[in-house]
FIPA-378214 format. One record per residue (C-alpha): residue number from 1; residue in three letters; z, x, y. Coordinates in nm, 3 decimals. Layout:
% FIPA-378214
+-----+---------+---------+---------+---------+
| num | residuo |       Z |       X |       Y |
+-----+---------+---------+---------+---------+
| NUM |     ala |       Z |       X |       Y |
...
+-----+---------+---------+---------+---------+
END
This chain:
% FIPA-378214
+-----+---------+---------+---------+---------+
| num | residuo |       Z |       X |       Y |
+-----+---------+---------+---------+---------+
|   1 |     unk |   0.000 |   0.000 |   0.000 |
|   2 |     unk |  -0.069 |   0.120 |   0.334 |
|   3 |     unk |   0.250 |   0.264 |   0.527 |
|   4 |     unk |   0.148 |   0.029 |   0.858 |
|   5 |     unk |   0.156 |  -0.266 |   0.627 |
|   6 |     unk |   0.458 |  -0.196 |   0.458 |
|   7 |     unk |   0.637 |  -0.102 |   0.838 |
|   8 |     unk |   0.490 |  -0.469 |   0.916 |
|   9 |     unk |   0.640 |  -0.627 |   0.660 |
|  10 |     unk |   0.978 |  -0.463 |   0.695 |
|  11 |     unk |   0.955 |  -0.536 |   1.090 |
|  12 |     unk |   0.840 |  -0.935 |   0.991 |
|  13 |     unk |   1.158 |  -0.888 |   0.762 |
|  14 |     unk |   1.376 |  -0.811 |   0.988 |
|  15 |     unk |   1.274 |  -1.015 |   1.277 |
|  16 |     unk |   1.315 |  -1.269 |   1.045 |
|  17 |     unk |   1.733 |  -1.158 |   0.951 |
|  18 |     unk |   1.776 |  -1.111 |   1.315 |
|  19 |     unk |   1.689 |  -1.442 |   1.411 |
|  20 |     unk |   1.897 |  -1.608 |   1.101 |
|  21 |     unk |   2.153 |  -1.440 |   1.267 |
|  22 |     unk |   2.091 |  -1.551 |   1.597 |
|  23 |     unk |   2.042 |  -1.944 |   1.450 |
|  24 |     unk |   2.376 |  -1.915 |   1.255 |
|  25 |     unk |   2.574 |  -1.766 |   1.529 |
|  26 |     unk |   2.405 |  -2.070 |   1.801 |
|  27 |     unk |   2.487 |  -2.306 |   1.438 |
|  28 |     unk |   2.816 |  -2.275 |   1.390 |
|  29 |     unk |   2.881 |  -2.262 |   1.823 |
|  30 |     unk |   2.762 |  -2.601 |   1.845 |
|  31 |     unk |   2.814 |  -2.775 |   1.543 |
|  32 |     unk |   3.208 |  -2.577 |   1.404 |
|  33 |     unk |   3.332 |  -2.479 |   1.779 |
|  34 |     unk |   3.148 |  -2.761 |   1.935 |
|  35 |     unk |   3.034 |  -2.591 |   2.238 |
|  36 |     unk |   2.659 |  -2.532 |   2.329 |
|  37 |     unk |   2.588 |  -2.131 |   2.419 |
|  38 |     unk |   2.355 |  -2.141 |   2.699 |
|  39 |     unk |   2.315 |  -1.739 |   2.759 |
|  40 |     unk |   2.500 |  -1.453 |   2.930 |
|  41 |     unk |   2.596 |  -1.421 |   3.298 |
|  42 |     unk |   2.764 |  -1.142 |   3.437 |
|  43 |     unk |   2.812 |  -1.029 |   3.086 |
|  44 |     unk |   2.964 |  -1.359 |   2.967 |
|  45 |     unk |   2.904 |  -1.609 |   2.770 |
|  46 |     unk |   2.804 |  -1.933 |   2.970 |
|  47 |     unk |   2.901 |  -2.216 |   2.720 |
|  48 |     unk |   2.995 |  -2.587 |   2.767 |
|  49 |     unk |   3.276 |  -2.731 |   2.591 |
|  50 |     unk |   3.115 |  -3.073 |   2.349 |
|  51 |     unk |   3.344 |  -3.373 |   2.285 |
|  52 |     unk |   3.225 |  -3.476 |   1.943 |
|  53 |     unk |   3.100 |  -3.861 |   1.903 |
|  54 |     unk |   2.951 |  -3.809 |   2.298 |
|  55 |     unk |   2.622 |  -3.844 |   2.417 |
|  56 |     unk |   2.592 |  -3.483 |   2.540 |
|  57 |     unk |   2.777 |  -3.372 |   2.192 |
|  58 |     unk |   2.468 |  -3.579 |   2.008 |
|  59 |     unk |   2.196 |  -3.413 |   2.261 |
|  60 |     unk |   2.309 |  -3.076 |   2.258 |
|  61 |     unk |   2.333 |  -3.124 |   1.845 |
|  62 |     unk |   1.980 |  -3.259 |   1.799 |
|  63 |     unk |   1.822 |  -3.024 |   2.013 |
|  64 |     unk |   2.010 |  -2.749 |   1.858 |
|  65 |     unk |   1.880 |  -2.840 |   1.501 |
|  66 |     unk |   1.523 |  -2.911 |   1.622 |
|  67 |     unk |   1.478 |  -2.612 |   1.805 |
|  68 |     unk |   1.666 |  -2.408 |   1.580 |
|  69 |     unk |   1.458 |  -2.481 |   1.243 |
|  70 |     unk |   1.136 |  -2.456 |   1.422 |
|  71 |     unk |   1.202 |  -2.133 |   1.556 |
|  72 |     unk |   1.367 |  -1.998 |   1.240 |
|  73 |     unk |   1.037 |  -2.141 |   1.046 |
|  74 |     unk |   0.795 |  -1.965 |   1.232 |
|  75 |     unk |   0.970 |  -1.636 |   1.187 |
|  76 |     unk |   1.000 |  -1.699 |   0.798 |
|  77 |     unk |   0.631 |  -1.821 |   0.848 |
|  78 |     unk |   0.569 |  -1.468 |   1.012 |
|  79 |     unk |   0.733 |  -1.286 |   0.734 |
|  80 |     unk |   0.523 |  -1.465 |   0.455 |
|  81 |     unk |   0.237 |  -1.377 |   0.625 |
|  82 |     unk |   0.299 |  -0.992 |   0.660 |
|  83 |     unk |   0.366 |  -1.044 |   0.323 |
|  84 |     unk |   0.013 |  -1.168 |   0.254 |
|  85 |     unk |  -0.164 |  -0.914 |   0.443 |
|  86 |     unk |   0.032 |  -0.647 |   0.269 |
|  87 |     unk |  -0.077 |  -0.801 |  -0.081 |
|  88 |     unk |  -0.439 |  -0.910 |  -0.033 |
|  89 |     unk |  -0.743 |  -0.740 |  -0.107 |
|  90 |     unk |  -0.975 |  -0.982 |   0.062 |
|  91 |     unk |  -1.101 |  -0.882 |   0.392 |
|  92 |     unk |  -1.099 |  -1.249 |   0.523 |
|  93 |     unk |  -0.755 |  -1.308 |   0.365 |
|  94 |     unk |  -0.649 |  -0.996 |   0.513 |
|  95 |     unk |  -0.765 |  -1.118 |   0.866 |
|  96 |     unk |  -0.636 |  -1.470 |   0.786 |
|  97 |     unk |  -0.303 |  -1.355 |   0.721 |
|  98 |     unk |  -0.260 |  -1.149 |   0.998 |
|  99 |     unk |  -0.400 |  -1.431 |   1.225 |
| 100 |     unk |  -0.057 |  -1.614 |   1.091 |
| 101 |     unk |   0.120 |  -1.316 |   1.218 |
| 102 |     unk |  -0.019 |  -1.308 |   1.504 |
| 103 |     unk |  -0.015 |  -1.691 |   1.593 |
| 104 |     unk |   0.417 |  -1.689 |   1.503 |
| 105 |     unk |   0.446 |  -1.419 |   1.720 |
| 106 |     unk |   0.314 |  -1.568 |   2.030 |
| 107 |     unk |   0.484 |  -1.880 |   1.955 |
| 108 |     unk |   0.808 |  -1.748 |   1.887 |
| 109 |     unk |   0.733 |  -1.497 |   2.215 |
| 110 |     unk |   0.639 |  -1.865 |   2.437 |
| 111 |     unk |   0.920 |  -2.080 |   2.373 |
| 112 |     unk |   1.176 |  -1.754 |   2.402 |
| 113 |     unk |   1.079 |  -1.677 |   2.727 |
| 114 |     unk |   1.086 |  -1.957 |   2.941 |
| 115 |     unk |   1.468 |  -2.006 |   2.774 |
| 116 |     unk |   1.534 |  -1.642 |   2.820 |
| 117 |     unk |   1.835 |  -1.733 |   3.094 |
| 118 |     unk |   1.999 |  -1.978 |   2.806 |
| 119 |     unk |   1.944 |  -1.984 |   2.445 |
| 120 |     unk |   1.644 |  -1.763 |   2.415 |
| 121 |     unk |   1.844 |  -1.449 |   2.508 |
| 122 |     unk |   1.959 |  -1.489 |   2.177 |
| 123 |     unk |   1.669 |  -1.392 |   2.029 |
| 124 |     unk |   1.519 |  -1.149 |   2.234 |
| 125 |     unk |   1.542 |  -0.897 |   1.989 |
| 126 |     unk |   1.346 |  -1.085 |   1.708 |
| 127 |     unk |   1.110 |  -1.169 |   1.920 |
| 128 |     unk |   1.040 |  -0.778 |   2.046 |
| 129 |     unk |   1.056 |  -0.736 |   1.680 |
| 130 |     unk |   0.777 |  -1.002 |   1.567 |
| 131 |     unk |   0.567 |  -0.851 |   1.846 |
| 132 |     unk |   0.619 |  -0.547 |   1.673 |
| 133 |     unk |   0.508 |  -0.648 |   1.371 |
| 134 |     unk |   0.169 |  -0.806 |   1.502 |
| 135 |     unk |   0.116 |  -0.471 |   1.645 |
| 136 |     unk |   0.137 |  -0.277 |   1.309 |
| 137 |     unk |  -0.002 |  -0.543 |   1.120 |
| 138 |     unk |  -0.364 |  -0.473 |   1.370 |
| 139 |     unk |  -0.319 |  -0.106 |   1.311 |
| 140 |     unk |  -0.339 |  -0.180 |   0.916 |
| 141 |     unk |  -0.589 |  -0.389 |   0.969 |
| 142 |     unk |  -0.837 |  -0.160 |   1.162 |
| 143 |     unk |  -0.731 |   0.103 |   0.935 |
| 144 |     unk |  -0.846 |  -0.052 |   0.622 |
| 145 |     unk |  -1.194 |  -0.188 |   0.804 |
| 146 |     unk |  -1.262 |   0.150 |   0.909 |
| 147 |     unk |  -1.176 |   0.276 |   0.509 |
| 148 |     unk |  -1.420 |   0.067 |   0.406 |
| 149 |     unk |  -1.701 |   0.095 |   0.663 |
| 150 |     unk |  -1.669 |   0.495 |   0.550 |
| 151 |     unk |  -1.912 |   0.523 |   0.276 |
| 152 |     unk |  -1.823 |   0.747 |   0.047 |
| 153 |     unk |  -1.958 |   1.116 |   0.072 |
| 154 |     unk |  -2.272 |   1.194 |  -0.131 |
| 155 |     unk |  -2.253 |   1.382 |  -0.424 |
| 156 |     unk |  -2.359 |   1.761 |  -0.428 |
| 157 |     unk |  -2.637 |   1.827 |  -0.551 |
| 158 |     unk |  -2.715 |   1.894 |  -0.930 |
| 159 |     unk |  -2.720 |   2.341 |  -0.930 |
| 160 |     unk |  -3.058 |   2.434 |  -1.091 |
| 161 |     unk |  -3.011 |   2.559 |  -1.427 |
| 162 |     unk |  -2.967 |   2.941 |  -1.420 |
| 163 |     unk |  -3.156 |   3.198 |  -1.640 |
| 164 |     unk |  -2.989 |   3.286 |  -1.933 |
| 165 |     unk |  -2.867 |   3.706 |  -1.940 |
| 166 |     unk |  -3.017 |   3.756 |  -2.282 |
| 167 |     unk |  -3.378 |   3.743 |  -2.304 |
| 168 |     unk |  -3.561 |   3.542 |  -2.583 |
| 169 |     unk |  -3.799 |   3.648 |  -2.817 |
| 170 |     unk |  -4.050 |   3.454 |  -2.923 |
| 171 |     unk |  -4.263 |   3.561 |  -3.268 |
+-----+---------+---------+---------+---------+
END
């Protein structure tokens, strides 16, 4: 396997962890402390105490788990298609895949960055991380077109034979 492809997948991989991570910790603030995380200011958290069975409590919860599984799919979605492009030997599969890449990575990259002041800071690093990845995964890719454009160098030719030392004799 190429080394670009394999440093793809391990970057898809670990956008991937990172943004569990990310999810879980933004999880478990809003559904187990009940308080919605809305960034970092002045090196704080900015968070907003949630009185379960509220309006705002059922808001902040449904756009938590809607946001929260669509982002986290696209980065598993990401992952599985590094994976692809790592495993394929199909040019068009190859380019397919890393279309996939490519695609999670700018969607994950356009709804992180209009949140970046709130929830998106969370996943900043991820998102560097996916970008990351779509930039190895082009490197493979180009790499491998331009192995196979290569034809292969011609063979030498065939040496004449040579004259043997001993000389025949013919009766």
């Amino acid at each position: 396997m190429n080394r670009y492809l394999r440093l793809e997948l391990y970057a898809a991989l670990a956008a991937f962890g990172l943004a569990l991570i990310a999810g879980l910790y933004l999880a478990i603030a809003t559904f187990a402390q009940h308080e919605a995380c809305y960034g970092m200011v002045a090196g704080k958290l900015t968070c907003q105490t949630l009185v379960p069975g509220t309006l705002d409590y059922a808001q902040a919860a449904g756009r938590a788990a809607f946001v929260l599984s669509t982002v986290l799919a696209l980065y598993g979605i990401g992952a599985l298609g590094a994976w692809w492009q790592s495993r394929t030997n199909d040019p068009s599969a190859r380019t397919t895949a890393y279309m996939v890449v490519v695609s999670c990575a700018l969607l994950n990259l356009a709804i992180t960055l209009p949140a970046i002041g709130g929830v998106g800071f969370y996943f900043i690093p991820s998102t560097v991380l996916a970008l990351v990845t779509a930039v190895l995964g082009l490197v493979a890719l180009l790499q491998i077109a331009r192995s196979r454009a290569t034809p292969p160098a011609p063979a030498a030719p065939a040496a004449p034979p040579q004259p043997s030392a001993s000389p025949s004799h013919t009766d």
